[in-house]
LOKETOR-934813 format. One record per residue (C-alpha): chain; z, x, y negated. Coordinates in nm, 3 decimals. Layout:
REC chain       z       x       y
REC     A       Z       X       Y
...
end
This chain:
REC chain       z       x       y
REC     A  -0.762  -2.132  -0.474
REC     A  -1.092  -2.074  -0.690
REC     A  -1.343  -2.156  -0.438
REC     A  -1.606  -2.027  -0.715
REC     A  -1.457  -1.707  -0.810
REC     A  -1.619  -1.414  -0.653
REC     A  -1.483  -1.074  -0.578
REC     A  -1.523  -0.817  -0.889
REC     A  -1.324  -0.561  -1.064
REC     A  -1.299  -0.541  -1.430
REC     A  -1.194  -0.210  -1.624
REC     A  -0.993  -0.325  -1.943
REC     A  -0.902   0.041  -2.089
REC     A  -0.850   0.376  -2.022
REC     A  -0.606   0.656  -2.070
REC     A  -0.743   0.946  -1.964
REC     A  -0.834   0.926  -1.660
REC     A  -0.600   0.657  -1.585
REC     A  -0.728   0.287  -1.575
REC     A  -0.606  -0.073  -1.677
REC     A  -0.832  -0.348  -1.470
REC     A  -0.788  -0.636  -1.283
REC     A  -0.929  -0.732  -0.938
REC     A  -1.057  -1.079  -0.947
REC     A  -1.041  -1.292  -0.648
REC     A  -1.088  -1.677  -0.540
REC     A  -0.688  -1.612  -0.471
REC     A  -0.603  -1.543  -0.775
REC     A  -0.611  -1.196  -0.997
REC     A  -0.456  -0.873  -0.924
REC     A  -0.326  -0.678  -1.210
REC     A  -0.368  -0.289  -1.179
REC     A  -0.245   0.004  -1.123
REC     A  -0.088  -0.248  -0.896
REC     A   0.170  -0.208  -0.603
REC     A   0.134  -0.421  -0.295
REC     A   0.442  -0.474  -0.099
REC     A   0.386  -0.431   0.265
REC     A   0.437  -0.752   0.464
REC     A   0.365  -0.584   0.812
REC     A   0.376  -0.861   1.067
REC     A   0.333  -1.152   0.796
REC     A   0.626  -1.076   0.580
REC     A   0.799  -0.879   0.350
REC     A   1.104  -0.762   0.548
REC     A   1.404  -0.865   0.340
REC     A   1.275  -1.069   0.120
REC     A   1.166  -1.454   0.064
REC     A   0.833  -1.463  -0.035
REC     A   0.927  -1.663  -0.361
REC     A   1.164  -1.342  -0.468
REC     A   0.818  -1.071  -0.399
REC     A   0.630  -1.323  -0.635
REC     A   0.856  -1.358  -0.832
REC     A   0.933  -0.964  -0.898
REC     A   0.541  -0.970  -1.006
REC     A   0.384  -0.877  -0.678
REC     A   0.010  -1.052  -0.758
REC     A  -0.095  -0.918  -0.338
REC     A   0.064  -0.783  -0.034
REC     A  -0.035  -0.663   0.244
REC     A  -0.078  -0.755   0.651
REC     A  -0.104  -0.518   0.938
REC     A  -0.391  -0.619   1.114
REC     A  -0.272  -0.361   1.402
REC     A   0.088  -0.576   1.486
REC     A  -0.064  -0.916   1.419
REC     A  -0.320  -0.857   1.685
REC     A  -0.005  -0.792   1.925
REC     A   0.157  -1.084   1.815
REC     A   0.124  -1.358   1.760
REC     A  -0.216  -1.297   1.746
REC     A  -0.548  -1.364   1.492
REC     A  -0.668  -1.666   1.713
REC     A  -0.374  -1.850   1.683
REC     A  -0.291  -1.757   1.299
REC     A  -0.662  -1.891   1.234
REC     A  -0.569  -2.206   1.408
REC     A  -0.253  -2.248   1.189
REC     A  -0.444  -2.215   0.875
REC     A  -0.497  -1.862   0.838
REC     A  -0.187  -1.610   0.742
REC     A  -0.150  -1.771   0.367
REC     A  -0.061  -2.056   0.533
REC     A   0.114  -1.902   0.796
REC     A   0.346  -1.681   0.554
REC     A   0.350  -1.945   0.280
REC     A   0.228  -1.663   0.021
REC     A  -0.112  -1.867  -0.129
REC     A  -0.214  -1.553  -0.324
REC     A  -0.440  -1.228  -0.247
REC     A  -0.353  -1.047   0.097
REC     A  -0.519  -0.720   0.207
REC     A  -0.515  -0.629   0.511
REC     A  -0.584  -0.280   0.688
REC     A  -0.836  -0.232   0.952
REC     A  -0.548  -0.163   1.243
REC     A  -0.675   0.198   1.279
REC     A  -0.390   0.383   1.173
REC     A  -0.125   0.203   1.358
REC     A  -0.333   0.253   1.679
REC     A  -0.376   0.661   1.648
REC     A   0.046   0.646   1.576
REC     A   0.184   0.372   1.772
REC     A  -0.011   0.277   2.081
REC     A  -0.012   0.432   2.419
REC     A  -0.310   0.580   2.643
REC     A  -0.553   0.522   2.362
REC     A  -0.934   0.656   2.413
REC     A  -1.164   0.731   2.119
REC     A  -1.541   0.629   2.166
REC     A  -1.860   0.623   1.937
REC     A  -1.796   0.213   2.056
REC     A  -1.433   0.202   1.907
REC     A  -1.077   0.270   2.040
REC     A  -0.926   0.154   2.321
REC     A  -0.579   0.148   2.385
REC     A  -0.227   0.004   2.578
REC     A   0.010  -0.183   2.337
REC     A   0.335  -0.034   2.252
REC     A   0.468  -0.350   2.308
REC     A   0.444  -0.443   2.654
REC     A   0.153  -0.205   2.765
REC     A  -0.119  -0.481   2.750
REC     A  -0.497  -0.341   2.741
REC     A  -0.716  -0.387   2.431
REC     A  -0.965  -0.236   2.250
REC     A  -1.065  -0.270   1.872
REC     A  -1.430  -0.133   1.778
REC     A  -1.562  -0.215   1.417
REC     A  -1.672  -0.520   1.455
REC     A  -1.354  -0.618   1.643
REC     A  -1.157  -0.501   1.352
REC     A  -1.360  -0.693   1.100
REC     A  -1.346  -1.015   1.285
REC     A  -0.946  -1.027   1.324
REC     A  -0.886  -0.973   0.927
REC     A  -1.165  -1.271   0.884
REC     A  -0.973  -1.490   1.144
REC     A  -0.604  -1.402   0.952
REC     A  -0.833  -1.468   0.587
REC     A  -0.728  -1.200   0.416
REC     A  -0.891  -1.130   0.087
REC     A  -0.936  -0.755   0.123
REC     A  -1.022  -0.614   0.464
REC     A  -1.093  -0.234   0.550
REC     A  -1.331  -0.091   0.743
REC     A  -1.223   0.080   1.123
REC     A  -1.196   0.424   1.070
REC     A  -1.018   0.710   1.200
REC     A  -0.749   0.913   1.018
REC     A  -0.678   1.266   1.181
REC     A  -0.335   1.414   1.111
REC     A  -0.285   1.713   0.954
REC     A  -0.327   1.975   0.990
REC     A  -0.642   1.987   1.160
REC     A  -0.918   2.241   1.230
REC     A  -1.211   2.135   0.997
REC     A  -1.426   2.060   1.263
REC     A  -1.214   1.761   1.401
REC     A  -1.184   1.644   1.013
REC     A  -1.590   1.663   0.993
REC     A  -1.591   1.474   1.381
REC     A  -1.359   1.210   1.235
REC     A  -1.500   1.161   0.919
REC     A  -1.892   1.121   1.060
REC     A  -1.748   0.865   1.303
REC     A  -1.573   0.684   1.045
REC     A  -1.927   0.695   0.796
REC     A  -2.093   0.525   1.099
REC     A  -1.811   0.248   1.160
REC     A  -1.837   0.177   0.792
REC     A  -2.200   0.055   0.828
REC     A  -2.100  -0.146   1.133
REC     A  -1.786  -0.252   1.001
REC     A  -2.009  -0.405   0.701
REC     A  -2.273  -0.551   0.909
REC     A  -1.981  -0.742   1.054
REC     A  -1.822  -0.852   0.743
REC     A  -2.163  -1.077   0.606
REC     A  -2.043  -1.321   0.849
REC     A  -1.719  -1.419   0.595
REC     A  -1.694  -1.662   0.348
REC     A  -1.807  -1.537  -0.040
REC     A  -1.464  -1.442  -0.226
REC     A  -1.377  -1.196   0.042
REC     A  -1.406  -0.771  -0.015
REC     A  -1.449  -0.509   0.251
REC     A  -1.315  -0.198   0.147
REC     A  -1.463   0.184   0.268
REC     A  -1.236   0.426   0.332
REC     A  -1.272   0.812   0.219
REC     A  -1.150   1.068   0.470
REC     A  -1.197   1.421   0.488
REC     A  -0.857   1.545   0.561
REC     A  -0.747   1.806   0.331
REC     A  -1.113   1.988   0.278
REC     A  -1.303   1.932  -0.092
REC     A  -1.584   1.963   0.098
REC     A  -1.551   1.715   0.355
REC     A  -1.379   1.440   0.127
REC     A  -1.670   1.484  -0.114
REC     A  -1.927   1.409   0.200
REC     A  -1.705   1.102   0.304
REC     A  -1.713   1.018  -0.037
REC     A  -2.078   0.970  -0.142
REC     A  -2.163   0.895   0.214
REC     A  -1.938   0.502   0.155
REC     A  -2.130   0.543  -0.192
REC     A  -2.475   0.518  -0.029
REC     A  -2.362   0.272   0.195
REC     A  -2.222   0.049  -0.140
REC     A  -1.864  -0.194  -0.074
REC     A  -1.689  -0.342  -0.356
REC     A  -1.403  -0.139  -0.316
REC     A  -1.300   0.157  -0.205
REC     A  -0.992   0.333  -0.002
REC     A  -0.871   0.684   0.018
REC     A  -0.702   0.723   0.354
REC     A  -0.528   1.030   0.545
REC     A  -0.323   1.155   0.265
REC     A   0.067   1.143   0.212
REC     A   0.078   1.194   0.632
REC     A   0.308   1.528   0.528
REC     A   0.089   1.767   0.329
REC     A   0.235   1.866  -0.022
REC     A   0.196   1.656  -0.343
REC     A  -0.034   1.909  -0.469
REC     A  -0.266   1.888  -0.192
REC     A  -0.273   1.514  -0.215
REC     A  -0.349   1.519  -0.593
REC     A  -0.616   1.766  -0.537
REC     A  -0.824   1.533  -0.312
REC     A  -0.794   1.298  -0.525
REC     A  -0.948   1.507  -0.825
REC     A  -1.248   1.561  -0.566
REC     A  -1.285   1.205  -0.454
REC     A  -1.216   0.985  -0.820
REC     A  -1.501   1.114  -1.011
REC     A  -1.744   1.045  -0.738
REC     A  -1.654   0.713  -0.689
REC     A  -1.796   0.403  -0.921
REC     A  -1.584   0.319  -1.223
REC     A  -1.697  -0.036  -1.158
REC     A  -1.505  -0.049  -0.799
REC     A  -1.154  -0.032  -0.754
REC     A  -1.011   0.279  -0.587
REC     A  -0.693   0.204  -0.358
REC     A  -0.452   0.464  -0.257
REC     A  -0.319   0.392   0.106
REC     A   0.038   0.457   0.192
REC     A   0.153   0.595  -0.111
REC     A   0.381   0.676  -0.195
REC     A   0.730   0.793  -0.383
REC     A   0.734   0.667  -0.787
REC     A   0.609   1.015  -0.834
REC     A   0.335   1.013  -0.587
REC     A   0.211   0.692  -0.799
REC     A   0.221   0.803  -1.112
REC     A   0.037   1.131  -1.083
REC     A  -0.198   0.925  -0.890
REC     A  -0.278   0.687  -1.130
REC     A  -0.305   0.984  -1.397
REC     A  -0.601   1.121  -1.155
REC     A  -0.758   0.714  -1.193
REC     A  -0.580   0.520  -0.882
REC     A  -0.562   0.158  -0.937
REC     A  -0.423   0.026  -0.604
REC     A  -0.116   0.157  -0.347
REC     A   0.084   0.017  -0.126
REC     A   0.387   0.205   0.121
REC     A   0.668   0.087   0.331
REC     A   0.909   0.354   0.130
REC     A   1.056   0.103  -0.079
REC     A   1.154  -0.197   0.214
REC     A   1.227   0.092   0.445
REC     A   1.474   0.294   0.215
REC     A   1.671  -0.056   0.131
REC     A   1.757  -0.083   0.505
REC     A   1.872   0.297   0.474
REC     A   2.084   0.263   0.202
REC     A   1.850   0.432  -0.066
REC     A   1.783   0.249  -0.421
REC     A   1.530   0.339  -0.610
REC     A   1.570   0.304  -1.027
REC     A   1.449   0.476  -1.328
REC     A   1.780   0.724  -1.280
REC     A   1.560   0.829  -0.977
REC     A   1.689   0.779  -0.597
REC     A   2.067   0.655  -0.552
REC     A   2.212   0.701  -0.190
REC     A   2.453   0.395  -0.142
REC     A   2.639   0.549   0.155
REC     A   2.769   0.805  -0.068
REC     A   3.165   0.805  -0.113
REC     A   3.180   0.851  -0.497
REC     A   3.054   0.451  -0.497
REC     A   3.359   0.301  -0.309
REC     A   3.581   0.216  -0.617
REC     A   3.289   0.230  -0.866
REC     A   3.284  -0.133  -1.045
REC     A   2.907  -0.071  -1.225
REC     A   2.601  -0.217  -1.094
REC     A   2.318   0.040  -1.017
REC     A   2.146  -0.030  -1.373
REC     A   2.290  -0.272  -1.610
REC     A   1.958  -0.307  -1.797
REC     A   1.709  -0.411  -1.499
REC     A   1.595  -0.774  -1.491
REC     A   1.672  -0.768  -1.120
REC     A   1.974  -0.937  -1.052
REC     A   2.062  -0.738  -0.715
REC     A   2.028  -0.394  -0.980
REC     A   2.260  -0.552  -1.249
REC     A   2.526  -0.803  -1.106
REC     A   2.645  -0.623  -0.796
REC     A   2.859  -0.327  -0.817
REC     A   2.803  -0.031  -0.653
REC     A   3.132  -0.079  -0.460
REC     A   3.028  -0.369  -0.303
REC     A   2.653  -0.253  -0.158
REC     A   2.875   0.051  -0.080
REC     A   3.060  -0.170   0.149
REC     A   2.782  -0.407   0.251
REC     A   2.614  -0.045   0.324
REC     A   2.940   0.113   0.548
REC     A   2.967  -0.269   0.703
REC     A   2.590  -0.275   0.831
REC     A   2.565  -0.602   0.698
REC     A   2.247  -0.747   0.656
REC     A   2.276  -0.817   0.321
REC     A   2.300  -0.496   0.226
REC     A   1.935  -0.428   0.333
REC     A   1.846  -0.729   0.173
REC     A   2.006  -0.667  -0.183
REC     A   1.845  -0.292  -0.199
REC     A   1.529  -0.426  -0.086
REC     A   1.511  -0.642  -0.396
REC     A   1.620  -0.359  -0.594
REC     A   1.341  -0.165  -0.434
REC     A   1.034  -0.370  -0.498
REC     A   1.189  -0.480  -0.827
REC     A   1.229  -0.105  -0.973
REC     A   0.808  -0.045  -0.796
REC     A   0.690  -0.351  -0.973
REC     A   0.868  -0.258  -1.328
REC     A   0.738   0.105  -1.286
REC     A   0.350   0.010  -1.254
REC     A   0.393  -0.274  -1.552
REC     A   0.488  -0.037  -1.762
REC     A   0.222   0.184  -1.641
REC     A   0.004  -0.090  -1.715
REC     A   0.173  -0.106  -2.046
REC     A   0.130   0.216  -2.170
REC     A  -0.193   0.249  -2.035
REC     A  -0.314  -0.075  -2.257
REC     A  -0.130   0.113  -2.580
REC     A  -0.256   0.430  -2.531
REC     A   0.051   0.618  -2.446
REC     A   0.031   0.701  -2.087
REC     A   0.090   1.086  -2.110
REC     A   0.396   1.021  -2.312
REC     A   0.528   0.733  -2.095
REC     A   0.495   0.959  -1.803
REC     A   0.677   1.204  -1.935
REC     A   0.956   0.963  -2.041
REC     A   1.011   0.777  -1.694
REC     A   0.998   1.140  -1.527
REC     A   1.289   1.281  -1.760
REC     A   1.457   0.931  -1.624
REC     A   1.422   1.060  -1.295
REC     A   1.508   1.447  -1.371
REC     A   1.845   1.303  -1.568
REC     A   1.976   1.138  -1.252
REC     A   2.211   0.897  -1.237
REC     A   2.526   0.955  -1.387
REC     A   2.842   0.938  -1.185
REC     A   3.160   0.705  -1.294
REC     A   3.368   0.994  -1.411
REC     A   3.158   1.125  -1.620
end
């Protein structure tokens, strides 16, 4: 680790509106437009953390929400912080544990003080306020924290998106009181809400502006409202915030979601989709999605794309995740995992690519006629 290096972002080129930077930290950098693999409860289901490196994952992500539950920040920090704890030594974000709370827990009670709320693992009481929040992601040492906030789902009357978003404006000056405590190195990231209202994300918007973070977040989208809804927000939110920051997508999204996102100037996203459709039988690849449970596989001797560089994409047939798939064996999951976050990673670097050469629009419009061509069946 850098112990000198200090949190900053650094635009290299633009496209457009889309952006080639790289977010420096004492951890090491972070290429962008970057995808973060999601290592909810300190990994990276699926996967060894050598193989997420290795697929050119520079950060991932931990869920400040289930490490709370267990086994809990105090006792991470006491075995050397979760780098140490998940043997990944480079950048880790973390999310502020709001999100999981307003989906997962039970008897939860909203306050101007924070949330309080029952586990939805074995009903235990606890409540996380700002300050809370901030403190756990210090204690785990993650190198990019977010503030508390709340996210309303959609859809929702606009006054409960203005209620939610004020709220969240006022945790994010608590939340950054809090965070002065941490070491140098270390980012705390706002978070723009506003629902699905212009209006209301522009307010959310300049309001983390005047309050100033490194970084900033745009949360409550891809929660079930249409792509083009999403996209507009984001054409209401970009231009307001600095070009000197980086601007971080959360939970998103499908391929698609991230390249129209980065065309609108998104640097940073993260999702479960990709770990999550590998246990379901789903690869993604630049033929677009490929459902492995589908018959037409059984006797079909080609791997799912004989030109990746990931070996579970090129030396396995199809026939044999098929069966692996039909078996429920586990490593099944495992091999379309690595397909997964290996087809993600190779989709942003050649964003990055053809952002750096000046050819975004047209390599957009290549890797979506990928997608549109599908995948092409044995007999044909």
């Amino acid at each position: 680790m850098n112990d000198t290096a200090e949190f900053r972002y650094r635009l290299k080129a633009t496209d457009g509106a889309a952006r080639l930077g790289e977010v420096v930290t004492p951890r090491g950098n972070i290429r962008t437009p970057a995808f973060m693999p999601v290592g909810t409860a300190g990994t990276v289901k699926g996967m060894y953390p050598d193989q997420v490196r290795e697929l050119g994952a520079d950060i991932i992500l931990g869920n400040t929400y289930h490490l709370m539950l267990r086994p809990g920040a105090e006792r991470v920090a006491k075995l050397g912080g979760l780098h140490e704890f998940a043997r990944w030594p480079h950048p880790i974000l973390t999310d502020s544990g709001g999100f999981q709370v307003m989906s997962l827990a039970a008897l939860r009670k909203m306050s101007e003080k924070g949330v309080t709320f029952r586990s939805h693992i074995d009903g235990s009481y606890y409540e996380l306020t700002p300050e809370r929040s901030v403190e756990i992601q210090g204690l785990l040492g993650s190198d990019i924290q977010m503030q508390l906030d709340e996210c309303v789902r959609l859809p929702a009357s606009k006054e409960e998106i203005a209620r939610a978003l004020r709220l969240s404006l006022r945790w994010a000056e608590r939340s950054k009181k809090a965070f002065e405590l941490q070491p140098k190195g270390r980012a705390l990231f706002g978070i723009v809400q506003g629902g699905d209202d212009p209006e209301l994300r522009e307010e959310s918007a300049r309001g983390l502006v005047d309050i100033g973070f490194p970084g900033y977040s745009i949360g409550g989208l891809a929660v079930g409202e249409p792509q083009a809804v999403m996209l507009s927000m984001l054409e209401t939110v970009n231009p307001i915030l600095p070009q000197d920051k980086p601007r971080y997508l959360m939970g998103v999204g499908t391929p698609d979601d991230i390249i129209e996102s980065v065309a609108r100037g998104v640097d940073m996203f993260d999702c479960v989709m990709p770990t999550r459709a590998g246990r379901h039988a789903t690869a993604f690849t630049r033929f677009g999605k490929i459902n492995l449970k589908n018959a037409r596989h059984a006797e079909d001797p080609r791997p799912l794309d004989e030109e990746s560089d990931c070996p579970a994409a090129r030396d396995y047939s199809r026939a044999y995740l098929h069966h692996l798939v039909r078996c429920d064996e586990m490593l099944g999951s495992m091999l379309l995992t690595w397909v997964n976050l290996a087809y993600y990673q190779s989709l942003t670097a050649g964003i990055r690519a053809a952002i750096a050469e000046g050819r975004f629009e047209d390599h957009k419009a290549q890797v979506k006629e990928g997608w549109a061509r599908g995948d092409i069946s044995a007999r044909s």
